[in-house]
N, C-alpha and C positions, 0 to 999 in steps of 0.2 A: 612727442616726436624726438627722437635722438639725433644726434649728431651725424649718424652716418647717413638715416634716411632726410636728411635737412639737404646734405651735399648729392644726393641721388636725386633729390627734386630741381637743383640748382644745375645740375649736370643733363638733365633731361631736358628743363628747358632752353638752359642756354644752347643745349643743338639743336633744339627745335627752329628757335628766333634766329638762330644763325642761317642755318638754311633755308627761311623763309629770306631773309636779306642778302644773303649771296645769290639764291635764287632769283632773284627779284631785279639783282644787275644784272643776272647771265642773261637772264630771259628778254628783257629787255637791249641788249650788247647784241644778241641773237637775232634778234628780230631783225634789229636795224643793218645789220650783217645780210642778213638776207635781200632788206631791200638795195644791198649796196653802199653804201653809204659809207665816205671814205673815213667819218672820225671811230664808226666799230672798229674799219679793218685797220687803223691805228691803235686801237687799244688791242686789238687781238695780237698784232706782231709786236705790243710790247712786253705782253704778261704770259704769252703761250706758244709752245711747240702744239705741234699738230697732235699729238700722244695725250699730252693733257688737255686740249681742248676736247679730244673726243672724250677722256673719262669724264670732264667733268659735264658734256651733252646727254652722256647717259642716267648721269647722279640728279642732275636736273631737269629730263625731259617733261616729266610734270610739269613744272613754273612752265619750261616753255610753251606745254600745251597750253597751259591756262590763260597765258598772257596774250597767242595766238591768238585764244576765241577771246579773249576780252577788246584787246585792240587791234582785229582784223573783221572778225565774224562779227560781232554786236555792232560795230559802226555799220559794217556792211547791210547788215540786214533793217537798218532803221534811216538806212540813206543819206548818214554822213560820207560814206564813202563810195565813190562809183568802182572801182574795180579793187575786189582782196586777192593779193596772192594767193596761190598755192602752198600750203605748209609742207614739206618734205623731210626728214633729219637725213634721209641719203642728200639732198642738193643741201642744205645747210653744210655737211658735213664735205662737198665738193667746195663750198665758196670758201669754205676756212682751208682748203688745201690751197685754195688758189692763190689765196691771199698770203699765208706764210711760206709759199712756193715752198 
């Protein structure tokens, strides 16, 4: 293995792991955004204008879906949870208007 193909694997994965862990706060910041919850919409009016919230809902709409069905749909369907939201990225992407007015 040479040196260049050493740092192409080291640069591959560190975007991978990154975006799995950035992902991983948005999606969950998101969620909780959705349901309201006033410490999201503190973290959301400290780190983001409404421009960069929306690029980065689209860079991450994966993690969000996944984390949707992990902890909305799968509690739901096994009875932890009586009623799951509706997942929308148009009304997510009205709550974070609302919130950074």
């Amino acid at each position: 293995m040479s040196d260049l193909e050493y740092w192409e694997y080291v640069l591959l994965i560190g975007s991978i792991l990154t975006y799995l862990c950035w992902g991983f706060v948005f999606a969950v910041q998101a969620l909780l955004l959705m349901h309201g919850r006033p410490e999201a919409v503190e973290w959301l009016k400290k780190r983001y204008t409404y421009r960069s919230f929306m690029r980065e809902m689209r860079i991450f709409l994966p993690m969000i879906v996944l984390f949707y069905l992990l902890l909305e749909i799968v509690p739901g369907m096994i009875g932890l949870e009586d009623s799951v939201i509706r997942f929308s990225p148009k009304e997510l992407a009205e709550r974070a208007e609302e919130a950074l007015g």
